[in-house]
VOPAGU-2260 file (C-alpha; in pm, 1 decimal, decimal comma):
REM VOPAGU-2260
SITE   aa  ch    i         X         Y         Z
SITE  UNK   A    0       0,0       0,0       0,0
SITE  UNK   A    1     163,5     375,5    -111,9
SITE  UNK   A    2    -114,2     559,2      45,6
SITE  UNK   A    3      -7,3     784,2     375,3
SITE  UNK   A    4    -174,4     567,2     655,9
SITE  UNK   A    5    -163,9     740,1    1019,2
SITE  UNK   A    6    -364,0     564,2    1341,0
SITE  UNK   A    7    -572,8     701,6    1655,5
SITE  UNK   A    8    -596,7     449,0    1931,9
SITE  UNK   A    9    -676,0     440,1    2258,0
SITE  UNK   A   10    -874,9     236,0    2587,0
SITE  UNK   A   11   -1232,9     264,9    2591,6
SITE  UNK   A   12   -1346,5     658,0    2683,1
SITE  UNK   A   13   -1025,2     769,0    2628,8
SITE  UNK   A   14   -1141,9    1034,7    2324,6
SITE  UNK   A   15    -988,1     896,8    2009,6
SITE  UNK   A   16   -1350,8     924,2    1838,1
SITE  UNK   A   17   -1374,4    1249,3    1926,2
SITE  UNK   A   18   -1000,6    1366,3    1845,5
SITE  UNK   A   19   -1009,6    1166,5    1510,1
SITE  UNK   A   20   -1337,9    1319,3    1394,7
SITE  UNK   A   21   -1147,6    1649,9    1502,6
SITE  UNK   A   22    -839,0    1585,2    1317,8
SITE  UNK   A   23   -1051,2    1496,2     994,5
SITE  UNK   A   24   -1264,1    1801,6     983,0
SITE  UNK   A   25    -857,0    2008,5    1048,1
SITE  UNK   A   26    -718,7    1798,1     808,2
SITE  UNK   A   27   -1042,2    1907,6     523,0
SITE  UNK   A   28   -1036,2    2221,2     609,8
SITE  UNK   A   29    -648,2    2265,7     473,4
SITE  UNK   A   30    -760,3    2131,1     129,6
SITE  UNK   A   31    -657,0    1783,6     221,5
SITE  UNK   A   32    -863,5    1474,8     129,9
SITE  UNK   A   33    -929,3    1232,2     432,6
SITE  UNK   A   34   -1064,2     884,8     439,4
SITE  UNK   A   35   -1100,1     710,5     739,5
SITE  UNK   A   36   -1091,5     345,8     839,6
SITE  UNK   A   37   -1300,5     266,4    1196,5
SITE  UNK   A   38   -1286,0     -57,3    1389,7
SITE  UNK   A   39   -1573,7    -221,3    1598,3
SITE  UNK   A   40   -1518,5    -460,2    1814,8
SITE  UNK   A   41   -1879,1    -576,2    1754,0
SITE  UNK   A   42   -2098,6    -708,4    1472,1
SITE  UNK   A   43   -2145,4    -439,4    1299,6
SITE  UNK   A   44   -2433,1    -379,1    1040,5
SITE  UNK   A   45   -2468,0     -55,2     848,7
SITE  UNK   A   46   -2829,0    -206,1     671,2
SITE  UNK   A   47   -3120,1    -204,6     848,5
SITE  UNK   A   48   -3387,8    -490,9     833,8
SITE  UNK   A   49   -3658,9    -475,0     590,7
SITE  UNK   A   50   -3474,4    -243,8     304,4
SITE  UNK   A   51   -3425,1    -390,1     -61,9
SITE  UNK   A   52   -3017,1    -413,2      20,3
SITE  UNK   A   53   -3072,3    -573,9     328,2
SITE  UNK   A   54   -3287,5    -820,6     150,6
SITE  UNK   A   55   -3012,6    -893,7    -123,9
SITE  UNK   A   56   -2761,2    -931,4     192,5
SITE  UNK   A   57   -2981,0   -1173,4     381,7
SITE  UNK   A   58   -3053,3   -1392,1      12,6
SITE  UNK   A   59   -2676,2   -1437,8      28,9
SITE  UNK   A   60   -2531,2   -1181,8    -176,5
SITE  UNK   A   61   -2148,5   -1194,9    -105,2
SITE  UNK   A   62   -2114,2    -816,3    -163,3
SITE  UNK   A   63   -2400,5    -536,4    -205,9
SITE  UNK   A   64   -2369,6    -181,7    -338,3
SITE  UNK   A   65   -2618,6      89,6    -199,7
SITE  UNK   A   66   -2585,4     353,4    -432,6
SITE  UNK   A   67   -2707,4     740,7    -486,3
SITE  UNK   A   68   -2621,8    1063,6    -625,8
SITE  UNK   A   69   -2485,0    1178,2    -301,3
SITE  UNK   A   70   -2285,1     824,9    -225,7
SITE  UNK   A   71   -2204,5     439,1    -192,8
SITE  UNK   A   72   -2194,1     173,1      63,2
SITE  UNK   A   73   -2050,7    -159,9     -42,4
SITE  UNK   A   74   -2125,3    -430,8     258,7
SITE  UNK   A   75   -1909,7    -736,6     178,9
SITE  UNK   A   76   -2015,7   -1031,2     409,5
SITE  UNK   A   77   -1744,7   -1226,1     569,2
SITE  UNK   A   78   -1976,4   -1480,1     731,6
SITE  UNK   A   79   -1843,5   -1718,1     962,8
SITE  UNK   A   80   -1586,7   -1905,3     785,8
SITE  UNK   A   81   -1335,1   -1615,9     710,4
SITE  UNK   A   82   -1152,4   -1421,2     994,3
SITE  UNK   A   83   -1206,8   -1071,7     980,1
SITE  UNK   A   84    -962,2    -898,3     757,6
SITE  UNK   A   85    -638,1    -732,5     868,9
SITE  UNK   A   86    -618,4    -338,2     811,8
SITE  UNK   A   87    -399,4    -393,8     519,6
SITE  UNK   A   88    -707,2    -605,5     324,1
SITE  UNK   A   89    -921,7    -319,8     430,1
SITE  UNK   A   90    -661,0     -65,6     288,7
SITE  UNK   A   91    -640,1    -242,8      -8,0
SITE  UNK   A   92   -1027,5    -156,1     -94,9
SITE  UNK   A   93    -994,0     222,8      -3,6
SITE  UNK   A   94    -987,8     527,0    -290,1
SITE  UNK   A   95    -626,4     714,0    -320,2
SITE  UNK   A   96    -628,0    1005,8     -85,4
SITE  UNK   A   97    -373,4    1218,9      54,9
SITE  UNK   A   98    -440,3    1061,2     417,5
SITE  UNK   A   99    -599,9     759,2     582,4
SITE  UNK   A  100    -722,1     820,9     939,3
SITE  UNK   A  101    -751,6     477,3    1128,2
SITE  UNK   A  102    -895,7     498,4    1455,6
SITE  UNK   A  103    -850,9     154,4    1674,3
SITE  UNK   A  104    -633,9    -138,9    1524,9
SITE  UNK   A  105    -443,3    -112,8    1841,1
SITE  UNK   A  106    -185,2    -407,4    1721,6
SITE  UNK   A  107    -144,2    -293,8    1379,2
SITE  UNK   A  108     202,0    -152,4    1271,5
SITE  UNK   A  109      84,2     168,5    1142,9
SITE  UNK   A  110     236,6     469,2    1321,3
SITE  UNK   A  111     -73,7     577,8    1557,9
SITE  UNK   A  112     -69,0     852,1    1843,2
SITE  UNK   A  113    -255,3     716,4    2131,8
SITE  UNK   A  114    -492,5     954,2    2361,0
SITE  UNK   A  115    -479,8     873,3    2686,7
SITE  UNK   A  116    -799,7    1076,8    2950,6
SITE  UNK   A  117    -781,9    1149,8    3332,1
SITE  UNK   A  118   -1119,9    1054,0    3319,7
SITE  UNK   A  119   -1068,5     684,7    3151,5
SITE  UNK   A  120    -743,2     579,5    3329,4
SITE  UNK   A  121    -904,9     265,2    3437,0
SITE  UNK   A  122    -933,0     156,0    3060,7
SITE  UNK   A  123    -531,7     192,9    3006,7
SITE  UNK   A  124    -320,5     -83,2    3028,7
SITE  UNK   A  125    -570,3    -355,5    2860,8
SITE  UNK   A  126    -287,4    -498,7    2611,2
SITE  UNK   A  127     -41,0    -389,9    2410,1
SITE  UNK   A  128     -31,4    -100,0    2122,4
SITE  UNK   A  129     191,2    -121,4    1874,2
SITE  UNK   A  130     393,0     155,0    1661,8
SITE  UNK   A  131     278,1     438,8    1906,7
SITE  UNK   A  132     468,9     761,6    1795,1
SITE  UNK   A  133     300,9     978,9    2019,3
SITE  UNK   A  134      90,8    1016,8    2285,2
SITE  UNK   A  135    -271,3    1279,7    2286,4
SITE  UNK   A  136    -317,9    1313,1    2660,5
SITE  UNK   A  137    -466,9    1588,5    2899,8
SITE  UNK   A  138    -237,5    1527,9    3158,8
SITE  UNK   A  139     168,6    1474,1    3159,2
SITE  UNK   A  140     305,7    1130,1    3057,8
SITE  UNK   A  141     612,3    1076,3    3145,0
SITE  UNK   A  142     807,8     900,0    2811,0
SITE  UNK   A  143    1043,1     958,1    2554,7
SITE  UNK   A  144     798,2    1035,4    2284,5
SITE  UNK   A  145     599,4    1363,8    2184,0
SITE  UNK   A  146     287,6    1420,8    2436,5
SITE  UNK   A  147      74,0    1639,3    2284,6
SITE  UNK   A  148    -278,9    1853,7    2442,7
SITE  UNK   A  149    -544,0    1615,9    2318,0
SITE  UNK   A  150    -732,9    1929,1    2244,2
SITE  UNK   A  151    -515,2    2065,2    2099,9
SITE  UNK   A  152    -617,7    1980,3    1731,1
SITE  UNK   A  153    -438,3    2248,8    1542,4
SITE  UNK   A  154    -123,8    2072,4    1690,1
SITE  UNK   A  155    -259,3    1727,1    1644,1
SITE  UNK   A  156    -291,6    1791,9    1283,6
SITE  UNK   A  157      64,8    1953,9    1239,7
SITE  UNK   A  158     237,9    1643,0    1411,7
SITE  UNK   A  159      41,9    1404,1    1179,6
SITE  UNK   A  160      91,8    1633,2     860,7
SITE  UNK   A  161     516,4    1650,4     980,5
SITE  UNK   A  162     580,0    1288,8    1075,7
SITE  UNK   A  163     441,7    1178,8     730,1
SITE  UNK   A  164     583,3    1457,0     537,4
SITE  UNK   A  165     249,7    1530,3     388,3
SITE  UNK   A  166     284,0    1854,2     122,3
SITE  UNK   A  167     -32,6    2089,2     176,6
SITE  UNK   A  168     -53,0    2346,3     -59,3
């Protein structure tokens, strides 16, 4: 994959929803085009019962479009005898961009700043993160890497746009 690929993680409450979704509308805002790539940790369903796509899904489509003039969905069903896919599959399906925002994928080697609350300390420590760069916190941290004001978007944005030399016109 040659597209710029940056992470968000963080424990339960900890704000990476909120500081992604932050970083996204920062990131648009100075021209740039953002996808983003979200993981549940549940089984997630985007189709709700009783609509002509969720009818095709439930027949045993593999993969159905919902399309309009405003935008597409493509649900691909995994079903029970694949494993979900690794971020890299997922990659593989998304639209060059100049950025793609991943928020969870806590183990996946992607460089990822992780945001770390006051308020949701009793989430941290649940397993391992890989590749962290950089932490988003609202209190100090004491480490080696950048800590940066987890409301701090503006900054946020600048680390993100520096560490992956990313050329905004």
């Amino acid at each position: 994959m040659t597209q710029k690929v940056f992470g968000i993680s963080g424990w339960k409450n900890s704000g990476k929803t909120t500081l992604t979704s932050a970083v996204i509308k920062e990131l648009t805002a100075r021209g740039l085009r953002i996808s983003s790539v979200k993981h549940a940790h549940h089984n997630v369903d985007v189709d709700q019962e009783g609509t002509d796509s969720f009818k095709h899904r439930i027949s045993g489509a593999s993969e159905v479009m919902l399309a309009s003039s405003k935008r597409f969905a493509l649900m691909h069903e995994i079903g029970g005898s694949e494993e979900e896919w690794s971020l890299d599959q997922l990659l593989e399906k998304m639209s060059a961009v100049d950025l793609i925002l991943v928020e969870g994928f806590k183990s996946s080697n992607i460089p990822k700043i992780q945001t770390i609350r006051k308020a949701s300390l009793e989430n941290e420590g649940m397993g391992q993160m890989n590749n962290i760069v950089a932490y988003a916190a609202d209190m100090p941290i004491e480490t080696y890497l950048p800590v940066l004001e987890i409301d701090d978007v503006v900054k946020v944005a600048d680390f993100i746009i520096k560490y992956l030399n990313i050329n905004v016109s």
